[in-house]
N, C-alpha and C positions, 0 to 999 in steps of 0.2 A: 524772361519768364519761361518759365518747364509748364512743359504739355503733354499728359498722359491718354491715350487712345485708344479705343480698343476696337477690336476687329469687327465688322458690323455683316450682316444677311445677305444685305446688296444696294445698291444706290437706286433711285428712283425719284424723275423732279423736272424742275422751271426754274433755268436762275438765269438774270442777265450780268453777264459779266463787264467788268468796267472797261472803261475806254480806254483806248492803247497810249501806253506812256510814249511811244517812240513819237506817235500822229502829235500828240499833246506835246511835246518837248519843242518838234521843229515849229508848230504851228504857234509858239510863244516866242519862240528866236524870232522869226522873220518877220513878226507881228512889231516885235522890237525893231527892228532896222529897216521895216517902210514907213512909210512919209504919211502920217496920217493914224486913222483911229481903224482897229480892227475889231470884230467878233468874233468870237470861240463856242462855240456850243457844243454843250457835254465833256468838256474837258474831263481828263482825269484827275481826282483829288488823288497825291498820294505824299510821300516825305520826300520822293526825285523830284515830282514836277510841283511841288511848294521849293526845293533850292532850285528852282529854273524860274519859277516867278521871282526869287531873291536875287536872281544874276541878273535879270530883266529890269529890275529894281533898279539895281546896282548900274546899272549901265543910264538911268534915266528916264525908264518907262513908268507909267503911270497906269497901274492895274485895277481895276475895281470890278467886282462882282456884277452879273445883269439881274435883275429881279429874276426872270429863271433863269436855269444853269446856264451860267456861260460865265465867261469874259470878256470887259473890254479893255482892250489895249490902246494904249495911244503911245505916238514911239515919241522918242527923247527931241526937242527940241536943240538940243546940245548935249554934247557929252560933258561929266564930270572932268577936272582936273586930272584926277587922278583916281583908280577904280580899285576897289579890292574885292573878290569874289570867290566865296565860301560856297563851294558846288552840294557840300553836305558828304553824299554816297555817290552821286549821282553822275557815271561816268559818261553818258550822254550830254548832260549838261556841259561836263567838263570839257569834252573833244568840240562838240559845236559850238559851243560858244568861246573855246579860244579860238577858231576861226574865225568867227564874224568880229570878234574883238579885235583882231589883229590888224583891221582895214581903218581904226579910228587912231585919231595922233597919242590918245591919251593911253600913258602905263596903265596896261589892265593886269592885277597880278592876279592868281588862280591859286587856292587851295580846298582842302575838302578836309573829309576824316582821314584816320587812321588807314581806314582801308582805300580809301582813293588814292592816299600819296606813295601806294602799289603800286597805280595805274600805269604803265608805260607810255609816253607821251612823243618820246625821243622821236622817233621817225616824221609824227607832224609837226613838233616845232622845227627841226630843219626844211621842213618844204615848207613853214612859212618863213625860215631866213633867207631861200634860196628865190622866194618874192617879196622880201625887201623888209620884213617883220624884223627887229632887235627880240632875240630872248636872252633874259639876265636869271640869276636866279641870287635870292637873298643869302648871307654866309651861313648861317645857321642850314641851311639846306647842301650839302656833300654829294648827292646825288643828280647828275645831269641826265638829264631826260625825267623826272619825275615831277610832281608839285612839292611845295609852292614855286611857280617860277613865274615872271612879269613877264609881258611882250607888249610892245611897242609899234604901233604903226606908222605912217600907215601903208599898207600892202601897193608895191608899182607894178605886180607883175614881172611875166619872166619866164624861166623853166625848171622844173622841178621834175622828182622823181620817187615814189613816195612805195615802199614795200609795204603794201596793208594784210596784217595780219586781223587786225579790224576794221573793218568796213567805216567805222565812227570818222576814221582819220580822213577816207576821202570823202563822206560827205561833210565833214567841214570845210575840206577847199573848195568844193564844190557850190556850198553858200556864201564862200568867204572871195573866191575868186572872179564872182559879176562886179564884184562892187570896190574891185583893187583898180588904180588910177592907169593902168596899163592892162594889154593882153595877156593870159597866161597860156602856159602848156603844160598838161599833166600828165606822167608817163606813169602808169600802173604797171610792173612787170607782177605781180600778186597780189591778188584781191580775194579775199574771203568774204562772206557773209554779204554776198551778192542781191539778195531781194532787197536790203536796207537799201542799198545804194537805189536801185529802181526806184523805194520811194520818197529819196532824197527828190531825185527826176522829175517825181511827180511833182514836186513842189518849186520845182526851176520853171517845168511846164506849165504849171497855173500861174506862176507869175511871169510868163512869158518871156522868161531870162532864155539868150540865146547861150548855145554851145553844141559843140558837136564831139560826137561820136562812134563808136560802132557798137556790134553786138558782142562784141571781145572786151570793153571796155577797158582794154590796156593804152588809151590815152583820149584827152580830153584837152580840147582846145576852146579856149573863155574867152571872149572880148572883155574888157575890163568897162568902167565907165557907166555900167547898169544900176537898176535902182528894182528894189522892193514896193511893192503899192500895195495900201489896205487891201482886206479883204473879210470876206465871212464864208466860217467853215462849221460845221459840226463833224466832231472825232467821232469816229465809229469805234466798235468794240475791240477787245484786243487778244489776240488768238493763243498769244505765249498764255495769256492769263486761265485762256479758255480751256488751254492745252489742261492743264490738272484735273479738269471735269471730262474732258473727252478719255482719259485716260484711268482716269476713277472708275467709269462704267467697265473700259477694258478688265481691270484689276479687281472690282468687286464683283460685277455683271449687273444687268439690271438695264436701265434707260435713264440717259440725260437731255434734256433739251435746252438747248444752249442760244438763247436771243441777243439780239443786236451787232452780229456779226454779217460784214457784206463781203460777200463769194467774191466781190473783182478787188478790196483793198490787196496794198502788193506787200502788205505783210509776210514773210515766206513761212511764217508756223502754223499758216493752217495748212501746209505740205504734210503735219500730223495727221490730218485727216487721209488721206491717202494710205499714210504710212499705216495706219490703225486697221484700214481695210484689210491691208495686205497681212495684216495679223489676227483676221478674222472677224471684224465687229462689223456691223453694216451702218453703213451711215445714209442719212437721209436731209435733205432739204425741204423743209417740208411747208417754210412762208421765203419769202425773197430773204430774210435776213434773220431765217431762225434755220437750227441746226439739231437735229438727232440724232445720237450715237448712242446704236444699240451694243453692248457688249456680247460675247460668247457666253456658254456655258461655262462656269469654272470649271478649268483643264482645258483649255479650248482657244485657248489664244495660240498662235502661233510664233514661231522664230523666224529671225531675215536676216539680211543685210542691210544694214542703209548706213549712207553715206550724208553725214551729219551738216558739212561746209558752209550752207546755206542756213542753219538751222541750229547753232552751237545750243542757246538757250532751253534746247531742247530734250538736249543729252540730261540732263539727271532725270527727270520724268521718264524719259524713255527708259532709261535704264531702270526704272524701278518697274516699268511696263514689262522689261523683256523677262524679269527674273518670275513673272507668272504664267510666261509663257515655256513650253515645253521644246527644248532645244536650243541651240547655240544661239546668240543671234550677236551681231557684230553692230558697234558705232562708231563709225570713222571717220578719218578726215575731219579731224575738228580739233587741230592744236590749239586752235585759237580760245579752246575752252578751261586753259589753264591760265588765262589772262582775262578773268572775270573775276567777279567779286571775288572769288577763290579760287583757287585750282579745282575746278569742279572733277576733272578727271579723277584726281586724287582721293578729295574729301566722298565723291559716289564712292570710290572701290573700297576707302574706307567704311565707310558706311552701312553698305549694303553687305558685306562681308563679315560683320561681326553679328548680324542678324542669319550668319547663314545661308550664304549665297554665296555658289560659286562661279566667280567673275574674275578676270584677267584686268591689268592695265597695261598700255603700250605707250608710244611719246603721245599716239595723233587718236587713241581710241580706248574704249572698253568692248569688252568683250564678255559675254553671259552666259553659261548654259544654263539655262532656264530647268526647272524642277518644278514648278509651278505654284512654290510657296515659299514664305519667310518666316523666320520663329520669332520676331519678338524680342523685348527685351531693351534697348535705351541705344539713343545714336547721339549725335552732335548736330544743330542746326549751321554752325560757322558763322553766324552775320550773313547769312546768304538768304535771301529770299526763296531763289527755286529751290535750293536746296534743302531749306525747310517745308514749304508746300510739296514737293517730291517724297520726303518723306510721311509727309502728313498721308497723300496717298497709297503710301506701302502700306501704314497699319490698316488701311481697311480690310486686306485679305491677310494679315499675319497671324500666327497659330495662339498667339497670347498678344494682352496688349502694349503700345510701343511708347516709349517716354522718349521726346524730343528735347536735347535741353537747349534756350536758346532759341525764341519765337518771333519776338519782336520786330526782327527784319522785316515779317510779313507785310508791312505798312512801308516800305521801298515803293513796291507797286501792287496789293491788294491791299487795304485794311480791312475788309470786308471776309477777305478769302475763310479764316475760320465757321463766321456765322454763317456763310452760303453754305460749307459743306455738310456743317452740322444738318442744315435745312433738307440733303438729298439723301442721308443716310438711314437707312432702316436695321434699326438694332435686332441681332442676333436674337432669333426667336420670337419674332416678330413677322407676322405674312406679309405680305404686299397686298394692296389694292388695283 
């Protein structure tokens, strides 16, 4: 679907933004491979974490709805024979749960869409060969290291050595290695997208899975032989999501209040919120789990540096952020953001360049001098989520209005996201209250 938009006065509003698909993903996995029945409160509904309730399926879990929101999970009494699992889009799904899959005797094979069997896999299914996993892949499939491919457990443990250009890869050994029949060793010489991993941690921590390591996290040593145990959790809010309305005020000016987000999850993209400061918006906390971001006046945002590594998901957003801001501003260190749904590097500098912006690309960055406006006129959404929500935020300060072709994505991880925004925007020629 094509979406035409047009430039609006300024934002102004109350929205609570949905739960975090990362919290929602792992808190379905694990729910899956402990012994017992669990509860989920406030999940996210979205098209990722409906193919992660399908892979949870698939493996033997029994899902059903609570009368309020939530889930209950009850994990498989046995595993199927044999497993086939359709991740969807959902690359989360795909990397965590061929780790936990890998510790069960039974062929679990993995495939998705179109755009999933992009995903690069190679690096974590050899660290789970080098712990005892068989991966095979079907003849129709030419491509090693990609989906569809089978693995086979179950995991004994061992040493391994895994170059993570996404952070996804070690936190699946990192679930997948308590519960291999032997000790592991995990040697990180590069690790990107370091706060995921922290709350991967978290979830080793609440289930009181032993391991150690340091604050380098260039190796990680598992006793094998561990077990998962129910639990009940409610998901909190989800920041990348949130990220489009903190940056909307940026972009159009005006005030968002943004609820259900908690200041200590280890999500790393509320590091936006800092980042936004530093480009002039003031932000405020103003209940334990509510959020105000006031924006500048337009012309009033500023340029910076930031170094992306932590926060890849965040680059197209920002980059639509910096180009209303006046002066250079640099996004780096974030190679790993051409190994997402798209080449985000790419499809931004495409994008935001044919509306009239000038922007540089490099392997690991973009780069903006900011003019403080965009002209309008039509982009490409790619199948990408933030990349169309990134978008959707640029029209609101563009000099005419912008046609998006290509919306659909937005239900990956918002279905909602259009109606919320329509709900903060105050049409051109229109006061504020």
């Amino acid at each position: 679907m094509d979406m035409t938009l047009s430039p609006v006065n300024q934002v102004s509003g109350t929205i609570t933004v949905p739960s975090s698909k990362s919290q929602t993903i792992r808190a379905l996995l694990v729910a899956t491979f402990a012994h017992g029945r669990s509860i989920i409160h406030n999940p996210l509904d979205s098209q990722d974490t409906r193919s992660c309730i399908d892979a949870c399926r698939a493996f033997g879990a029994v899902i059903q709805p609570l009368e309020t929101e939530g889930l209950v999970v009850e994990s498989p009494v046995s595993y199927p024979s044999k497993i086939t699992i359709d991740c969807g889009n959902s690359g989360t799904t795909l990397y965590l749960a061929s780790g936990l899959g890998a510790h069960i005797g039974s062929p679990v094979t993995f495939t998705g869409d179109a755009q999933l069997k992009n995903r690069p896999v190679k690096p974590l299914l050899e660290a789970l060969s080098d712990l005892g996993a068989v991966i095979t892949y079907p003849e129709d499939n030419s491509r090693e290291g990609y989906p569809p491919f089978t693995i086979t457990g179950p995991l004994t443990g061992g040493e391994t050595s895994i170059v993570c250009h996404t952070s996804q890869h070690l936190s699946a050994l990192l679930l997948a290695c308590p519960l291999a029949t032997g000790d592991s060793k995990v040697t990180v010489p590069l690790l990107n997208e370091r706060p995921y991993v922290h709350m991967t941690r978290s979830w080793l921590d609440m289930q009181d899975i032993e391991y150690r390591t340091d604050d380098a996290m260039d190796r990680f040593d598992i006793p094998g032989r561990q077990s998962f145990s129910p639990f009940e959790t409610t998901v909190q809010g989800d920041y990348s999501s949130a990220s489009f309305f903190f940056c909307a005020a940026a972009v159009a000016g005006g005030c968002v209040t943004i609820k259900g987000l908690d200041p200590k999850d280890p999500q790393g993209d509320k590091e936006i919120l800092e980042i936004l400061e530093r480009m002039g918006c003031a932000i405020d906390w103003i209940e334990p789990r509510t959020v105000r971001v006031q924006g500048p006046h337009k012309g009033g945002l500023l340029s910076g540096t930031f170094d992306l590594n932590a926060i890849p998901d965040a680059l197209p957003i920002l980059a639509v952020t910096a180009c209303y801001a006046q002066g250079t501003t640099v996004l780096g260190n974030v190679p790993q953001a051409r190994i997402k749904e798209t080449d985000r590097i790419a499809v931004m500098h495409e994008n935001l360049a044919s509306l009239g912006a000038a922007i540089e690309e490099t392997e690991d960055a973009l780069i903006i001098h900011g003019t403080g406006s965009l002209k309008g006129g039509s982009c490409k959404g790619y199948d990408d989520h933030r990349v169309i929500m990134a978008m959707a935020i640029a029209s609101l300060a563009c000099d005419d209005p912008l046609t998006i072709h290509g919306t659909d994505a937005v239900g990956v991880t918002f279905p909602t996201f259009f109606t919320l925004l329509q709900d903060i925007c105050i049409p051109t020629g229109e006061e504020t209250t």
